[in-house]
Biopython code that builds the backbone (N, CA, C, O; Angstrom):
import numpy as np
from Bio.PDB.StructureBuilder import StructureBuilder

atoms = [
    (1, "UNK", "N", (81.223, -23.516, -7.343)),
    (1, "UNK", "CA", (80.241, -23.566, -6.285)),
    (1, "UNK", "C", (80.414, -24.895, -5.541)),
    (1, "UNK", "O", (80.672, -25.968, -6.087)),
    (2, "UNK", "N", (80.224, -24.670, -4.094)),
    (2, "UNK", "CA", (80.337, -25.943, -3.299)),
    (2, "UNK", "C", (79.348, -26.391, -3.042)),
    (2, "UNK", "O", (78.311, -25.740, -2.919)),
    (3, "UNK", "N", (79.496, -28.056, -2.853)),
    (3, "UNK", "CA", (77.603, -28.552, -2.228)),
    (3, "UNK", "C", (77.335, -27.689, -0.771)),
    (3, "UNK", "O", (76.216, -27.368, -0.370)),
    (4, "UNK", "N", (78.513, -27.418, -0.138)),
    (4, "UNK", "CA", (77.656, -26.433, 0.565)),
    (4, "UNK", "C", (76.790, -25.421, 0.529)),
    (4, "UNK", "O", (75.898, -25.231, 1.356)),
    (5, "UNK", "N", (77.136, -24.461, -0.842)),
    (5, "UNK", "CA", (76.441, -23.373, -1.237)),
    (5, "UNK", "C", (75.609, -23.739, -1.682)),
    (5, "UNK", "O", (74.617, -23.069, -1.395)),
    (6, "UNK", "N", (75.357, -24.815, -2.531)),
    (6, "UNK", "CA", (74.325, -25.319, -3.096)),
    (6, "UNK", "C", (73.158, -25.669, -2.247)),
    (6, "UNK", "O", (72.008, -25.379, -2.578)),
    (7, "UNK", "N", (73.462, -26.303, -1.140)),
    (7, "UNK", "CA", (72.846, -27.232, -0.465)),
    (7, "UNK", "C", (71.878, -25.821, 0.761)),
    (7, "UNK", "O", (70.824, -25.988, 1.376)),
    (8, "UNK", "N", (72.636, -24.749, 0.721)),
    (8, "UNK", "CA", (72.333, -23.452, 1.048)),
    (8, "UNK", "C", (71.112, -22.886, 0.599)),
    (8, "UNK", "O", (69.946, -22.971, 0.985)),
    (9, "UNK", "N", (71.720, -22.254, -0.369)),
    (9, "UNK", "CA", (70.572, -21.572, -1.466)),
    (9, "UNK", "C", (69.420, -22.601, -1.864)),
    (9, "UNK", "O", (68.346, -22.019, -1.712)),
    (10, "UNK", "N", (69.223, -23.936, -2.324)),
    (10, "UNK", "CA", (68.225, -24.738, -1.962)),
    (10, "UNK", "C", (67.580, -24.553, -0.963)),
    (10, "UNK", "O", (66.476, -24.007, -0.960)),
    (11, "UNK", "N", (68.258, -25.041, 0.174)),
    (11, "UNK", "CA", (67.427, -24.551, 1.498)),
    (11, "UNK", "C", (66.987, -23.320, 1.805)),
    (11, "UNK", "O", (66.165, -23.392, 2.718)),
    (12, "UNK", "N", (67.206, -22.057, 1.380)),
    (12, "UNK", "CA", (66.855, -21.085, 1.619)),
    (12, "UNK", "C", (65.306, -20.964, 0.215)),
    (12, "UNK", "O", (64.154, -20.549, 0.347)),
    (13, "UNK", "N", (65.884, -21.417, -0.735)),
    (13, "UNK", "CA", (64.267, -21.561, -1.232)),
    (13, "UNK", "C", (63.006, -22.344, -1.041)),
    (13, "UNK", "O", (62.084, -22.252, -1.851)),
    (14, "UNK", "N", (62.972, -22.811, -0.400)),
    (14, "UNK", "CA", (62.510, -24.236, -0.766)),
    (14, "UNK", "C", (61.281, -23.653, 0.892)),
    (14, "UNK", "O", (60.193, -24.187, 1.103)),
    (15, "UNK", "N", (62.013, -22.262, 1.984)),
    (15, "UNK", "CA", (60.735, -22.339, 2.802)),
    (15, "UNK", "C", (59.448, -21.592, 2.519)),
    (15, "UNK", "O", (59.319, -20.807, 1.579)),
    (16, "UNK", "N", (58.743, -21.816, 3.177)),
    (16, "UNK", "CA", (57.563, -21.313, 2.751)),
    (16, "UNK", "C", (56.575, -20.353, 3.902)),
    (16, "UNK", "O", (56.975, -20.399, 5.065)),
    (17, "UNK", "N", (55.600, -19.690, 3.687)),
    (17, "UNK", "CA", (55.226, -19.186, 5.087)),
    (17, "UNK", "C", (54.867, -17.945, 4.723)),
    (17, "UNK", "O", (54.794, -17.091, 5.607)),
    (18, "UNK", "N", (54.564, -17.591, 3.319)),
    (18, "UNK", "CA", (53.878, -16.238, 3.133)),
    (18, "UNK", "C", (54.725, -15.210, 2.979)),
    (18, "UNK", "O", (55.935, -15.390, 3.114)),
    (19, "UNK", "N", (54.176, -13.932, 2.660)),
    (19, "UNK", "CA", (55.371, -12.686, 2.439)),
    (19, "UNK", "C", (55.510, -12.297, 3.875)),
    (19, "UNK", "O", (54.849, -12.622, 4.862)),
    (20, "UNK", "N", (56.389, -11.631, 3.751)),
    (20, "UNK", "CA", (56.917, -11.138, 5.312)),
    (20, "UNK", "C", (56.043, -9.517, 5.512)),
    (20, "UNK", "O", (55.431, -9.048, 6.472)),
    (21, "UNK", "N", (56.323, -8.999, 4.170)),
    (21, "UNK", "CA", (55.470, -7.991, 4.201)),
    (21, "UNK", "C", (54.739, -7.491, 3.870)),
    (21, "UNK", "O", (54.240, -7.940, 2.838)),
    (22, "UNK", "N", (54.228, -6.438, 4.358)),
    (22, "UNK", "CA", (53.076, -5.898, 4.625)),
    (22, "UNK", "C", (52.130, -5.829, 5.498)),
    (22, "UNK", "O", (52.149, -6.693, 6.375)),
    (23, "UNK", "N", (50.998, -4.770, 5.528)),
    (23, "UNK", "CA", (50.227, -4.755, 6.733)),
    (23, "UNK", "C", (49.869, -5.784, 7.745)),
    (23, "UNK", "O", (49.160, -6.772, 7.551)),
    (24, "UNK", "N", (50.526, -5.380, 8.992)),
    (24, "UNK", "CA", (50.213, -6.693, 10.205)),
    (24, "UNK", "C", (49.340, -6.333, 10.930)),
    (24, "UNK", "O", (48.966, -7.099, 11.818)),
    (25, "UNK", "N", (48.700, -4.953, 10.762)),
    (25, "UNK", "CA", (47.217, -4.439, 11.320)),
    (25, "UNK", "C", (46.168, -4.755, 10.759)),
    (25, "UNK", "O", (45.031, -4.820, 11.228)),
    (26, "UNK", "N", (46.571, -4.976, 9.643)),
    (26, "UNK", "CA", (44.957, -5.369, 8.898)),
    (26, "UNK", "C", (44.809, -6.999, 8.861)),
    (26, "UNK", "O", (43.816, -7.641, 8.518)),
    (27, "UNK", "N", (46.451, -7.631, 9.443)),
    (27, "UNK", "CA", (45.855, -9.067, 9.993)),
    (27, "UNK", "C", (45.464, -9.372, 10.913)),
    (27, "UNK", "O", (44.948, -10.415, 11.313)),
    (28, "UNK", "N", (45.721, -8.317, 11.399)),
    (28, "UNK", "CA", (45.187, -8.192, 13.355)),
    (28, "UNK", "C", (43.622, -8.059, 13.472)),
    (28, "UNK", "O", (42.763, -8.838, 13.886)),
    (29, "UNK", "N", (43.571, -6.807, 12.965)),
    (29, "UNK", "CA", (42.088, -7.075, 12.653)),
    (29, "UNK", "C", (41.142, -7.553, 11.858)),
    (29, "UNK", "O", (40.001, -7.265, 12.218)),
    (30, "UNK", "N", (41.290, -8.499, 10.427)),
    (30, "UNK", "CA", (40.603, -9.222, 10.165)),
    (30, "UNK", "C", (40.173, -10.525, 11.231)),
    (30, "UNK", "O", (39.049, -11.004, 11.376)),
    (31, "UNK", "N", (41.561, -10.962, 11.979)),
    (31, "UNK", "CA", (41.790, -12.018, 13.331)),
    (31, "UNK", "C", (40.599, -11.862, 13.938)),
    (31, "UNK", "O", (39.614, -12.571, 13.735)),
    (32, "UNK", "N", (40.688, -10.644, 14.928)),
    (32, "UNK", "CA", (39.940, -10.146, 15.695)),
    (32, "UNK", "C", (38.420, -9.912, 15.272)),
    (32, "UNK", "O", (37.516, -9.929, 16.107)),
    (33, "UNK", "N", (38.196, -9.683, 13.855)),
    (33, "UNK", "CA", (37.004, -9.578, 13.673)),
    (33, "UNK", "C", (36.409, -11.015, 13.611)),
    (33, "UNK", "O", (35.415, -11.326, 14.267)),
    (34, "UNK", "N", (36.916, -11.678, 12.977)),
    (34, "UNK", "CA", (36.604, -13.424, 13.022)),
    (34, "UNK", "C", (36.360, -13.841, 14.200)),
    (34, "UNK", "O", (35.515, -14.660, 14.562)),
    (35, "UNK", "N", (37.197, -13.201, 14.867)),
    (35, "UNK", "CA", (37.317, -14.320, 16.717)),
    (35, "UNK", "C", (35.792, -13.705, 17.114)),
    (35, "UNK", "O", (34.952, -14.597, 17.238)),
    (36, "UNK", "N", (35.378, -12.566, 17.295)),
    (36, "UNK", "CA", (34.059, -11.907, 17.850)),
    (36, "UNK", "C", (32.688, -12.306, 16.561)),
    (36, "UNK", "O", (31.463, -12.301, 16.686)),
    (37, "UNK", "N", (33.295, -12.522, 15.744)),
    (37, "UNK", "CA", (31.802, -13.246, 14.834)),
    (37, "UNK", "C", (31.675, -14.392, 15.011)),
    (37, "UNK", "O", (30.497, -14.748, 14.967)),
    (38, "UNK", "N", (32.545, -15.340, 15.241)),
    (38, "UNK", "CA", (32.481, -16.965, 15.707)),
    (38, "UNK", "C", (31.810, -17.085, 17.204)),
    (38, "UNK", "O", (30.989, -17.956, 17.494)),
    (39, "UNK", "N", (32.364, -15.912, 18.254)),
    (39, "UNK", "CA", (31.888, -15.864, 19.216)),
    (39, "UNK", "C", (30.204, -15.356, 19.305)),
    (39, "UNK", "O", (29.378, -15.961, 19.988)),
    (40, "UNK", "N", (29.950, -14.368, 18.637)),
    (40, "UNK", "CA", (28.254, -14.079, 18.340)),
    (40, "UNK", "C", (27.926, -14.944, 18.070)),
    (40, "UNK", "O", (26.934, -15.322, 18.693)),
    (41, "UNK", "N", (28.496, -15.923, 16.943)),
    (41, "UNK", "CA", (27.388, -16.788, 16.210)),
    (41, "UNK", "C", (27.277, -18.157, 17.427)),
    (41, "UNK", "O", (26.108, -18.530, 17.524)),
    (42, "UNK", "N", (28.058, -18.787, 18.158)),
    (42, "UNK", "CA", (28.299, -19.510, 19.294)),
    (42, "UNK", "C", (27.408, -18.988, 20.232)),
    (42, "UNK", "O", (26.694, -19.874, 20.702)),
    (43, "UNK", "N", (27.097, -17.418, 20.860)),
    (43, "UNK", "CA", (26.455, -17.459, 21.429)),
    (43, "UNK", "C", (24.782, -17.441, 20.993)),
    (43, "UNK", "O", (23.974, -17.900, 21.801)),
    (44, "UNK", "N", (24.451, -17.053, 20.073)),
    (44, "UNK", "CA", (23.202, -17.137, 19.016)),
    (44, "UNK", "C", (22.563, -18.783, 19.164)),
    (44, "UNK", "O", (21.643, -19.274, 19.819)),
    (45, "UNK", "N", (23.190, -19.119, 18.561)),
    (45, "UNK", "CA", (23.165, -20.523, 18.588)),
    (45, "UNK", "C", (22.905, -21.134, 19.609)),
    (45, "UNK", "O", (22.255, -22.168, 19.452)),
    (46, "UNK", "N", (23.344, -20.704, 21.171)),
    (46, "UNK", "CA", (22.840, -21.854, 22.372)),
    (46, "UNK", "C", (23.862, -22.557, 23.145)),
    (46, "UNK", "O", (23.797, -23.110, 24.243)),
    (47, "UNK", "N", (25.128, -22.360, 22.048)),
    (47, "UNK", "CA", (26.483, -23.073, 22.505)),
    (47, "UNK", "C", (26.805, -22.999, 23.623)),
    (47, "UNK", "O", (27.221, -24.015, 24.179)),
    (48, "UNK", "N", (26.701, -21.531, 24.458)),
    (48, "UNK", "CA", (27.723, -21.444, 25.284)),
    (48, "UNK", "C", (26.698, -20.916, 26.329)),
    (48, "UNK", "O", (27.073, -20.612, 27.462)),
]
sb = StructureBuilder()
sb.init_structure("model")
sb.init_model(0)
sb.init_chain("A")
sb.init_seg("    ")
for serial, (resi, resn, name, xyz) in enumerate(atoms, 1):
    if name == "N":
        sb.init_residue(resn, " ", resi, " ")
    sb.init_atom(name, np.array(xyz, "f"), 0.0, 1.0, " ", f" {name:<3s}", serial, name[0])
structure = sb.get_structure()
């Protein structure tokens, strides 16, 4: 094995950033549900 390969496969472990998969609708809409409850509670409140 070369320090290149080495220096490779290290780098390829080492990122980070969550699984790739699975449902990207149900992150969409948990998102979306957050963004419109922050916004109720902002307007409740007087904020805006």
């Amino acid at each position: 094995m070369t320090a290149t390969t080495a220096e490779n496969r290290n780098h390829a472990r080492a990122r980070t950033g969550g699984p790739k998969d699975g449902p990207k609708v149900l992150e969409h809409i948990l998102g979306w549900t957050l963004v419109v409850v922050l916004a109720m509670f902002v307007t409740q409140a007087g904020l805006m």
